[in-house]
C-alpha positions as CSV (number, residue, x, y, z in Angstrom):
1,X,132.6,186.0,-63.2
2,X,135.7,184.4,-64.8
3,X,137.4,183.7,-61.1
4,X,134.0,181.8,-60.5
5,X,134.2,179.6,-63.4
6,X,137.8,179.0,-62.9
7,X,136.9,178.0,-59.1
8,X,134.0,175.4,-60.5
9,X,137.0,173.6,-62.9
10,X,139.0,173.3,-60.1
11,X,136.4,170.8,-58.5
12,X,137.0,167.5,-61.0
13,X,140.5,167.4,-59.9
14,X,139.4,167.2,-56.1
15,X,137.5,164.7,-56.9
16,X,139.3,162.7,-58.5
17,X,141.7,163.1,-55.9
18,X,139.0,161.8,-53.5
19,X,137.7,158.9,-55.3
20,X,141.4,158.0,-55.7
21,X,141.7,158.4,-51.6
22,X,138.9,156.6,-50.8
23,X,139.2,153.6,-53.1
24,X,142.7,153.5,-51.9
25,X,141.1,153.2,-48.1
26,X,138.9,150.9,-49.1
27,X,140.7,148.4,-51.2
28,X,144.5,148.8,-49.4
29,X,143.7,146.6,-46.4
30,X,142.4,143.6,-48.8
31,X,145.5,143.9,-50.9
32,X,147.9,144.1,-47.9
33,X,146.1,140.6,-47.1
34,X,146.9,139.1,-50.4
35,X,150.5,140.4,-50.5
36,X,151.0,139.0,-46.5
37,X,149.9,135.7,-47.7
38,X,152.6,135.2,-49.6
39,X,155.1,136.4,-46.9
40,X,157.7,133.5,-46.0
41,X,157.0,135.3,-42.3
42,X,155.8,132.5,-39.5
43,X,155.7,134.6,-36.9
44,X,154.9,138.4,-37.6
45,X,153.2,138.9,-41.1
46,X,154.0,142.6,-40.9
47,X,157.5,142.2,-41.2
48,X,158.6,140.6,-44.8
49,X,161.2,137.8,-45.3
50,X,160.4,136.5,-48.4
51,X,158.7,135.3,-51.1
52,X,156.4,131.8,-50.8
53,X,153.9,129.7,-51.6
54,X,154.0,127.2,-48.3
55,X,150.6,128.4,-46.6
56,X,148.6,127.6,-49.8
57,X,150.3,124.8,-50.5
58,X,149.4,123.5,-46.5
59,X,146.0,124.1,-47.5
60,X,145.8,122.0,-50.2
61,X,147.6,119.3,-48.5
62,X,151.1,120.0,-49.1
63,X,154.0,119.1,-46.6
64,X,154.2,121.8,-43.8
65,X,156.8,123.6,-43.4
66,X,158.7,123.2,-40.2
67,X,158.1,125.3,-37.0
68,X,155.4,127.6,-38.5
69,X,152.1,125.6,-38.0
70,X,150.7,125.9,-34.4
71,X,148.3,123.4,-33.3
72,X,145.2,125.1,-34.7
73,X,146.8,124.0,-38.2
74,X,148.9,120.9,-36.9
75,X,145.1,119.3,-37.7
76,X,145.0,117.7,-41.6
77,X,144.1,119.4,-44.1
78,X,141.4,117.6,-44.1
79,X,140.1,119.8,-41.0
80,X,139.8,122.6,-43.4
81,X,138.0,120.9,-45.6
82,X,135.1,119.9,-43.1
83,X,134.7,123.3,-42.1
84,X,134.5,124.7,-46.1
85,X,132.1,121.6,-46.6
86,X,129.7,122.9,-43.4
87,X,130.2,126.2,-45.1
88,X,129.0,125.2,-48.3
89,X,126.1,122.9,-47.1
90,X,124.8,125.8,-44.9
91,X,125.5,128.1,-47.8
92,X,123.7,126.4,-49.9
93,X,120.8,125.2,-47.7
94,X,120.0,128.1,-46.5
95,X,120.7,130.3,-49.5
96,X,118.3,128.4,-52.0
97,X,115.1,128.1,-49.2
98,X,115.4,132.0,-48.3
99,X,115.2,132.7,-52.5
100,X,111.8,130.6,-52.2
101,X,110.9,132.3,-49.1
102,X,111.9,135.8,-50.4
103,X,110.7,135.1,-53.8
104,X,107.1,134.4,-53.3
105,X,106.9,137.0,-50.4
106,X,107.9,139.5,-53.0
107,X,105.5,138.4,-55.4
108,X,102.7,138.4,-53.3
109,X,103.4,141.7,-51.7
110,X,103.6,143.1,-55.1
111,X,100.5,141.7,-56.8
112,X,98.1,141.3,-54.1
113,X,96.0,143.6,-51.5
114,X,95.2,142.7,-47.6
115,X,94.9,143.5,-44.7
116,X,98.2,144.2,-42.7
117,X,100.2,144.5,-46.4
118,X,102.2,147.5,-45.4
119,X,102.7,146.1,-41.6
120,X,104.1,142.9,-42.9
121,X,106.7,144.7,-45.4
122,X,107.9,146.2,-42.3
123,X,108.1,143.3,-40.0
124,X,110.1,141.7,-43.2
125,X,113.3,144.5,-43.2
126,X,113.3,143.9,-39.3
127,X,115.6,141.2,-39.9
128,X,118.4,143.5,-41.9
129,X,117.9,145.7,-39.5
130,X,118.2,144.0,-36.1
131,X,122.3,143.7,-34.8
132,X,123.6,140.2,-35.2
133,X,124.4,139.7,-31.9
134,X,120.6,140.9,-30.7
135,X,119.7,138.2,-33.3
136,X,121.7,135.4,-32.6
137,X,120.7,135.8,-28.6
138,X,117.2,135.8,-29.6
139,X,117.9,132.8,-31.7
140,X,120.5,130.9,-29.2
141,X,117.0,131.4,-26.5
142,X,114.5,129.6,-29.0
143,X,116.2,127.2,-30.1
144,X,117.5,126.1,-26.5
145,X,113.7,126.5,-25.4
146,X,112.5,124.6,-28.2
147,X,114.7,121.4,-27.6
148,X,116.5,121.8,-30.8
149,X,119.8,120.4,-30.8
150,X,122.2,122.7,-31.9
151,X,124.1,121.9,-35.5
152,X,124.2,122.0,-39.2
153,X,120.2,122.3,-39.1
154,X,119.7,125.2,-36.5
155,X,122.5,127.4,-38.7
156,X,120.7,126.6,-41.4
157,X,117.4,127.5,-39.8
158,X,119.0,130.6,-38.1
159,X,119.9,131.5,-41.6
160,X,117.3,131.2,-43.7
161,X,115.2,133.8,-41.0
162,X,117.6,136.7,-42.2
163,X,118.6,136.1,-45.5
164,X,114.9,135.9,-46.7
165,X,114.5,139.2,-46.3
166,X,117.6,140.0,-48.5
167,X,115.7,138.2,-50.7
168,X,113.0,139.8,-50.7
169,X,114.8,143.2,-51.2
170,X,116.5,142.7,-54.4
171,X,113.2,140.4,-56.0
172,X,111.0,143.4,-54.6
173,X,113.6,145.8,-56.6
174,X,113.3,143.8,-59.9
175,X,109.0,143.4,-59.4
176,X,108.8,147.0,-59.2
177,X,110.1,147.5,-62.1
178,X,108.4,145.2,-64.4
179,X,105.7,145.8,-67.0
180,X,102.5,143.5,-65.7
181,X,100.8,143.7,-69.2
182,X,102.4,141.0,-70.0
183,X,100.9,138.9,-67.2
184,X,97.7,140.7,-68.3
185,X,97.6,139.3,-71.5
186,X,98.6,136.0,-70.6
187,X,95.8,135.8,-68.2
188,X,93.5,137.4,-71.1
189,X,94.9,134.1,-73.6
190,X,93.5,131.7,-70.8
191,X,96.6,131.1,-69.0
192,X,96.4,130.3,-65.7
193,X,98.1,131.8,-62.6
194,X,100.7,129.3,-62.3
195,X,101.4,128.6,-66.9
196,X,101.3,133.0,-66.2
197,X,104.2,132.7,-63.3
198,X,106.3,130.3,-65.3
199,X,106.2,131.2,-68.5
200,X,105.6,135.5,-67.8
201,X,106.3,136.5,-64.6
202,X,109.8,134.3,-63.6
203,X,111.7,134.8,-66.9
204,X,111.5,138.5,-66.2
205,X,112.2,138.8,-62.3
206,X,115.0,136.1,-62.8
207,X,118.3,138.4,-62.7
208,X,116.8,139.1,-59.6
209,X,116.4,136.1,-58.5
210,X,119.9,135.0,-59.4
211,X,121.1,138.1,-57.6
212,X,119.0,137.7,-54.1
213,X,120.2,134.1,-54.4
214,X,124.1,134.7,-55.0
215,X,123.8,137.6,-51.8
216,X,122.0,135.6,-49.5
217,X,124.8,132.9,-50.4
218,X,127.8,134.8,-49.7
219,X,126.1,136.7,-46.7
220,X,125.7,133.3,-45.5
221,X,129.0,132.2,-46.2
222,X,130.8,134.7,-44.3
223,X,128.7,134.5,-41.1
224,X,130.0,134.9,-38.4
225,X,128.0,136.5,-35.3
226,X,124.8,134.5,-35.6
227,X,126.8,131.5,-36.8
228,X,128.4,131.3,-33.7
229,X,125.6,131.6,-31.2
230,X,123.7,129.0,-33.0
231,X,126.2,126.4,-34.1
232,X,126.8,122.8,-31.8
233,X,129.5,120.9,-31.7
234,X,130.8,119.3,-34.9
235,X,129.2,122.2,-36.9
236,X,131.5,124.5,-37.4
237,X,131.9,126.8,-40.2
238,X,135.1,128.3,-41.6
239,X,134.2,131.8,-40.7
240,X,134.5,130.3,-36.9
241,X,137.6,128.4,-37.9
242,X,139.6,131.0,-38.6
243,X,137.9,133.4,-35.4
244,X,139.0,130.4,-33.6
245,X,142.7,130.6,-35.0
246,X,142.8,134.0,-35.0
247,X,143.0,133.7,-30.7
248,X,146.4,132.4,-31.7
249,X,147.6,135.4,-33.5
250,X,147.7,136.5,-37.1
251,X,149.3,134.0,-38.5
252,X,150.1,133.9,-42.1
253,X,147.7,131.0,-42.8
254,X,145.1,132.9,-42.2
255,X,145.8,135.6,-44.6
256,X,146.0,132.8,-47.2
257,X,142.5,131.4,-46.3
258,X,141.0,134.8,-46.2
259,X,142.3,135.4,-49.7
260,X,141.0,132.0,-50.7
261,X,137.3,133.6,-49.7
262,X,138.1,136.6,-51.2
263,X,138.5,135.2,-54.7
264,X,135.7,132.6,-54.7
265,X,133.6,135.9,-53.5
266,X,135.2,137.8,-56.4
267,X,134.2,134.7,-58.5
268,X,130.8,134.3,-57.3
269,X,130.3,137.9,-58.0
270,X,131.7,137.6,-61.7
271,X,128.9,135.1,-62.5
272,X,126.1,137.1,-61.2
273,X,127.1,140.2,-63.3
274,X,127.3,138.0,-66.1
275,X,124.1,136.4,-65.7
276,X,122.4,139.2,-64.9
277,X,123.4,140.8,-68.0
278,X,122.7,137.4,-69.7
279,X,119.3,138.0,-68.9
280,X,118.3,141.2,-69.2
């Protein structure tokens, strides 16, 4: 009996030792990234020469330093800024009509009975479901048979049809959840459905509302499979400016704009955590 309970307290120390393993897995490659942005390396990032802040400071505008920028970065920095600017716009766009779309499609799943309900909740995780590149085909083919030109408005478009149903998932969540006597009683005062909504029913679902929002935002942010299918000429992003470098080698520019996204991501990230717990 004693050599079995001494076997059971061996167990917290293996796992400890595998949660340390697998964090390390998971978080080494992003902090290999931010310490080879800083590598004074033109050529081979994997082989360290120095200390420097030249790539970031190219970014931002700052001379470049001589012999290390190709031709994908021999472009102004104001390049770079297009490209975050289509980011953002799509981002944006496309982030605050899928919370709408998601939103009320939760709500209505949630609080009202027809015909096809269950069907519909199923054709709405298709979407998350579906591979990128099966989606962006089948996107690329309507659009093109449509007549729509291909640009800012068809990312947005393309979008919006997948990041709704993220939407949907974390609002869905945060309705199941919630008490409806409240709504009850507000109906029983004389309030009507829409006074009931704002004033009942959105204060409560808001954190996730906030959260669907700030997912579908970075999920569109970092787009990069249906992005490129769908996207015309003058519209692209910065996830398919740096694919587009990134034919030239790893360069250490790169590394320096992919910890650029990594922060604002971390950022982003921060603020819905601190709303959320704002507003619960």
């Amino acid at each position: 009996m004693n050599r079995i309970l001494s076997s059971f307290k061996i167990f917290p120390s293996v796992f400890n030792i595998y949660g340390f393993l697998f964090l390390a897995f998971l978080y080494m490659p992003l902090a290999l990234i931010v310490l080879y942005s800083f590598n004074a390396n033109p050529i081979n990032i994997a082989v360290w020469t120095g200390f420097t802040f030249d790539w970031y400071r190219t970014i931002f505008g700052g001379a470049a330093v001589e012999t290390t920028f190709d031709s994908a970065f021999s472009e102004s920095p104001q390049r770079i800024f297009e490209v975050v600017k289509n980011s953002f716009l799509v981002a944006v766009s496309a982030a605050t009509i899928a919370t709408v779309i998601g939103t009320a499609t939760a709500i209505a799943l949630a609080r009202y009975k027809f015909f096809g309900k269950r069907f519909y909740q199923t054709l709405l995780l298709l979407p998350i479901l579906i591979p990128d590149i099966v989606l962006g085909i089948a996107l690329l083919v309507f659009f093109v048979g449509v007549g729509f030109e291909l640009g800012l408005l068809t990312i947005i478009i393309g979008h919006v049809t997948f990041l709704s149903s993220y939407v949907f998932v974390v609002v869905s969540a945060r309705l199941a959840g919630m008490d409806t006597t409240l709504e009850q009683a507000s109906a029983d005062l004389g309030a009507g459905p829409f006074t009931t909504f704002r004033r009942v029913t959105l204060p409560q679902i808001m954190p996730g509302v906030v959260g669907g929002f700030l997912l579908a935002f970075i999920i569109s942010l970092d787009d990069v499979v249906i992005t490129y299918f769908i996207a015309g000429v003058g519209s692209q992003t910065l996830p398919l400016f740096i694919l587009a470098m990134m034919r030239r080698g790893l360069r250490p520019q790169i590394t320096a704009l992919a910890v650029l996204i990594l922060v604002f991501s971390f950022v982003v990230a921060t603020v819905g955590l601190l709303l959320r717990n704002r507003k619960s």
